[in-house]
N, C-alpha and C positions, 0 to 999 in steps of 0.2 A: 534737127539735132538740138537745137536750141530749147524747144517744147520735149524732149526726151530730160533733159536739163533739168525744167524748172518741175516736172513732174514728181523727179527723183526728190530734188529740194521739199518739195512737199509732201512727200511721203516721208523724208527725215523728218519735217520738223512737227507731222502730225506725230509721230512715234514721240520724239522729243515731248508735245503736249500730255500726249498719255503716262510718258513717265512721269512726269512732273507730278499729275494728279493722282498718279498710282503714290508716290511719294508719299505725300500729305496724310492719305488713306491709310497707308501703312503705318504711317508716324501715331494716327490718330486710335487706329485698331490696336497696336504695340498697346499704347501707351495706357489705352481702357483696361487689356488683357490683363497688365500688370498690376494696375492697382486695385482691378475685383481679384488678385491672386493676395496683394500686401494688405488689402480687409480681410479673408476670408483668418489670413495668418494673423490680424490683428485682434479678432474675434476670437479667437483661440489661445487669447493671451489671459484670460481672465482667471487662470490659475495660481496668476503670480503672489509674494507676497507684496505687501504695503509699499516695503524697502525698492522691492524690485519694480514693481507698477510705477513706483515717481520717477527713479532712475530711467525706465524705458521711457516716459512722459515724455522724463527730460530731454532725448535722447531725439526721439518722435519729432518734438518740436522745432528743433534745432534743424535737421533735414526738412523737413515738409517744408521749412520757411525756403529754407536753401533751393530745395528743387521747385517750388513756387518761381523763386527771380530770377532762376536758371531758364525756365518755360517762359517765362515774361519778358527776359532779355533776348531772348533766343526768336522769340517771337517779335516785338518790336526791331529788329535789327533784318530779320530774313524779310518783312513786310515794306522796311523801308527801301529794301533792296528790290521788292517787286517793285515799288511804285518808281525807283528810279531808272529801273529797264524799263515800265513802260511809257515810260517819260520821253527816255531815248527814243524809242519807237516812236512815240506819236508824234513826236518834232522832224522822223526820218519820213513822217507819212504827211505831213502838211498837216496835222489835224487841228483844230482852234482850241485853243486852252479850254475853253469849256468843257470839251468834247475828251478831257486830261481824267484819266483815273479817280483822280481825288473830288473833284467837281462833283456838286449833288444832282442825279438825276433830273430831280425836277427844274434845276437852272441850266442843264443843259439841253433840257427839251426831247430827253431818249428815251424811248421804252424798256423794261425788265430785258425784255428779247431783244433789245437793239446794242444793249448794252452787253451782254452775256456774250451776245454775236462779238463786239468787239474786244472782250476780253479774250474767247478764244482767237481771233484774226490776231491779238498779240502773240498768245501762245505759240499758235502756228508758224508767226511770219519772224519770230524773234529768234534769237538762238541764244537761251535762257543757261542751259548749262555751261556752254563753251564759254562765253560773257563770264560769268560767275569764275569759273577754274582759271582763266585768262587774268582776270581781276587778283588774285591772291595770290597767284606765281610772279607776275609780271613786278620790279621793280626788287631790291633786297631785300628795303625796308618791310614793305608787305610780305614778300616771302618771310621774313624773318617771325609774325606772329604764325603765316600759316604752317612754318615748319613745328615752331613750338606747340600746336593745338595738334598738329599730327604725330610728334614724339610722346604728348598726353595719350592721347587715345590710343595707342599701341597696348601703353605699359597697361594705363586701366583696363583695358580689355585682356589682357593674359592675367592680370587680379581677380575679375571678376569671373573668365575662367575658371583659373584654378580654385579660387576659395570657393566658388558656386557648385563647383564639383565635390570640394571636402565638404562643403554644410549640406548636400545635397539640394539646394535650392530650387525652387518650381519653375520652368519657364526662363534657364538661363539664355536657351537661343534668344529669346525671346529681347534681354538685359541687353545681349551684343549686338541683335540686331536694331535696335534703336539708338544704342553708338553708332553703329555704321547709318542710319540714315539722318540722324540728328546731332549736332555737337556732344561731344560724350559727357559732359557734367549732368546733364540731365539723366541720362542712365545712370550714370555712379551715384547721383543722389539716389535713386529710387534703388540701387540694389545694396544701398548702405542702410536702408532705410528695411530692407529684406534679410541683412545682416544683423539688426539688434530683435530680429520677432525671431528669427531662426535658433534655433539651439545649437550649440557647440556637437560636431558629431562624435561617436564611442570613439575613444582612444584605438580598442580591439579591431573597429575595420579596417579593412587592406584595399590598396589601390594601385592598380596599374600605372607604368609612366611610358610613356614614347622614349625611345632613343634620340639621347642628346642631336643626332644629328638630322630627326625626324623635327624637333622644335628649334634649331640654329635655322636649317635651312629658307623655308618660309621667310624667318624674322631679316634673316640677310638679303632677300630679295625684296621688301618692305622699304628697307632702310636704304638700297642704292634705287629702290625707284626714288622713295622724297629727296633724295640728292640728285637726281637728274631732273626732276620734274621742272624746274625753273631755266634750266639749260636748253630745253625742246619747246618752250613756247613759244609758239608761230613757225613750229616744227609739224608734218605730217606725224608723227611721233606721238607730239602732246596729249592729246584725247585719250591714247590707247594705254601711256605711262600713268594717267591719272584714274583710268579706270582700273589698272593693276594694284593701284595702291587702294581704290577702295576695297578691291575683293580680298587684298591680302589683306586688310584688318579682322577678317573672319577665321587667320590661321588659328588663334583661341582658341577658336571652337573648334577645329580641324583637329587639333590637340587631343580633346575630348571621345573624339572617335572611338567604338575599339578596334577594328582592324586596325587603326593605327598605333594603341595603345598595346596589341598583341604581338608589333614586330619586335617588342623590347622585353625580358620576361622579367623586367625589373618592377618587384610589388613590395610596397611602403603602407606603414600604416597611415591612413589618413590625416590624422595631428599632422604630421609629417607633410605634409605634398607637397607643400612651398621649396623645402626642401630640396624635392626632387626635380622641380624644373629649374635650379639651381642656376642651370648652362643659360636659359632662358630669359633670367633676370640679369644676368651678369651680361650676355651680350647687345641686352637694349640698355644697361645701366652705361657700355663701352660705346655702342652706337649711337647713343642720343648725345652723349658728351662729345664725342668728335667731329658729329652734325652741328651740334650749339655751337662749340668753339669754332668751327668754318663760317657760319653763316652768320653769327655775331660781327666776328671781324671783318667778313665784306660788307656786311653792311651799315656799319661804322664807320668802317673807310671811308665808302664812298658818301652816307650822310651824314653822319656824326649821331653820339646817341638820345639827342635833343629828337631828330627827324625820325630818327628810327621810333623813339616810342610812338612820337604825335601818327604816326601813320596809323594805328589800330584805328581812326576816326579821319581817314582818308577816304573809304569807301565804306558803304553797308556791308558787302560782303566780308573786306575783311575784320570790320567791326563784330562781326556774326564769330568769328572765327577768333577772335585777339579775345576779346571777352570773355567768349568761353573758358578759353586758356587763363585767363585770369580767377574764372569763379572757378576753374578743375583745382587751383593752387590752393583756395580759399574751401569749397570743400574738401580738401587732401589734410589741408591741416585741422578742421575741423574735426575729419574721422582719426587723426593722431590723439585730440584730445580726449577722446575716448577709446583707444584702441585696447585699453588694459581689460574694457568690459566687454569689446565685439570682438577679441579675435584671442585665442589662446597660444599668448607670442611666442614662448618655450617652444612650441609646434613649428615654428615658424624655420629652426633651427637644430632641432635636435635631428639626428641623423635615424 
């Protein structure tokens, strides 16, 4: 029974290794795909005037800087969080500090293959996601940046839906799917960045919308999963409520469909679309303020909001996660300061 046991264990935690590295890959191919799509449209800018070329320069610059420290943060912060699981591990295995991640090869006396071997023997033997999800739930303080980097990425992803769908934009799966496997400042850099090469679409096209209760729904199961998510930790529960809320971040895109966009036979001019998923903004503008306000207050109470900030720099993981939410606020306001030239805001609201 016991060998029944540890075989399963190992078959979880090889799958566990392969997502991991499926991860990275994914992140890595996203992110290539994207930006040989945001040259290709860059190339194709060369029609502009004078006026227009400095303004997009400006514009250019200003993101590409942005989505640089967003990749660079996001990366120092997720790196420091491997090297501190495998830190964990290797103190749970007896291993000799030398024999520690960071230690150089050659002063620990391992081979390419010895060493390779033992990074996967961590993969394998660690329990890499659970640790991480566990790490950002667990405590209010913590929850409290990772509720806020999960109320970001909701909205940004039903923006970068919907506007990705009125400019027609190349490869929006593509925008969402690297929010879903990355902190979303790095997407929203790159598809704000696909927003000033894009052109404004004809006023004349028309566009389908889902029924209000085809985009509520989704977003309300979204929102009571990140409210229970901190209540099931060290809950059989946990793992299955947190993998709910990653998939429900792709309701966006679900949005997008048209068998689903067909069950409503409501059709808007494109200027318009914002518009129309109207129910859509207003119930995560309702849900994330009653989210804020609940999990402020506990977690105020219980540390004060001295402890509550310092916590972003409590762990790597939630470091990874606080941050982000910081630079989403810091590009949000960025893309405000030029919103008069990416977005045709009248559209935003005329019926």
């Amino acid at each position: 029974m016991a060998s029944r046991h540890d075989d399963s264990n190992n078959v979880h935690n090889v799958v566990g290794a392969i997502i991991f590295i499926a991860y990275v890959l994914a992140a890595l191919f996203l992110t290539s795909l994207i930006l040989f799509s945001l040259y290709n449209a860059y190339q194709a800018q060369s029609s502009l005037s004078s006026k227009e070329a400095r303004r997009t320069s400006q514009q250019l610059q200003v993101f590409v800087a942005l989505a640089v420290l967003s990749f660079s943060t996001l990366s120092y912060h997720m790196l420091s969080y491997l090297i501190f699981s495998y830190r964990s591990w290797s103190m749970s295995k007896n291993l000799k500090p030398l024999q520690g991640l960071q230690s150089s090869m050659a002063f620990s006396g391992i081979t390419i293959l010895e060493f390779t071997a033992r990074i996967w023997q961590w993969l394998t033997q660690s329990t890499l996601f659970q640790d991480f999800a566990k790490t950002i739930c667990t405590g209010s303080a913590n929850f409290w940046w990772t509720q806020q980097a999960l109320l970001a990425t909701i909205v940004a992803a039903l923006f970068i839906s919907i506007e990705g769908s009125r400019r027609q934009v190349p490869l929006i799966w593509a925008y969402l799917a690297i929010g879903q496997i990355l902190p979303i400042s790095f997407a929203q850099c790159l598809f704000f960045i696909a927003m000033i090469l894009m052109p404004v679409p004809e006023p004349s096209r028309k566009m389908q919308v889902p029924s209000v209760l085809v985009q509520c729904l989704p977003l309300a199961a979204y929102y009571i999963s990140v409210l229970s998510a901190p209540f099931s930790v060290g809950k059989p529960g946990f793992i299955p409520i947190i993998v709910i809320i990653r998939v429900l971040l792709v309701c966006p895109f679900i949005f997008r469909l048209p068998t689903l966009r067909s069950l409503s036979p409501s059709t808007i001019p494109a200027r318009s679309l914002h518009a129309g998923y109207s129910a859509s903004y207003k119930m995560a503008l309702f849900c994330s303020l009653v989210l804020f306000v609940q999990q402020t207050g506990l977690a105020v109470k219980e540390h004060g909001i001295h402890q509550v900030l310092a916590a972003v720099n409590s762990n790597p993981a939630v470091s990874a996660l606080g941050y982000d939410f910081v630079l989403h606020a810091v590009v949000t306001c960025a893309w405000l300061t030029y919103n008069s030239h990416l977005v045709d805001v009248s559209a935003q609201t005329t019926p």
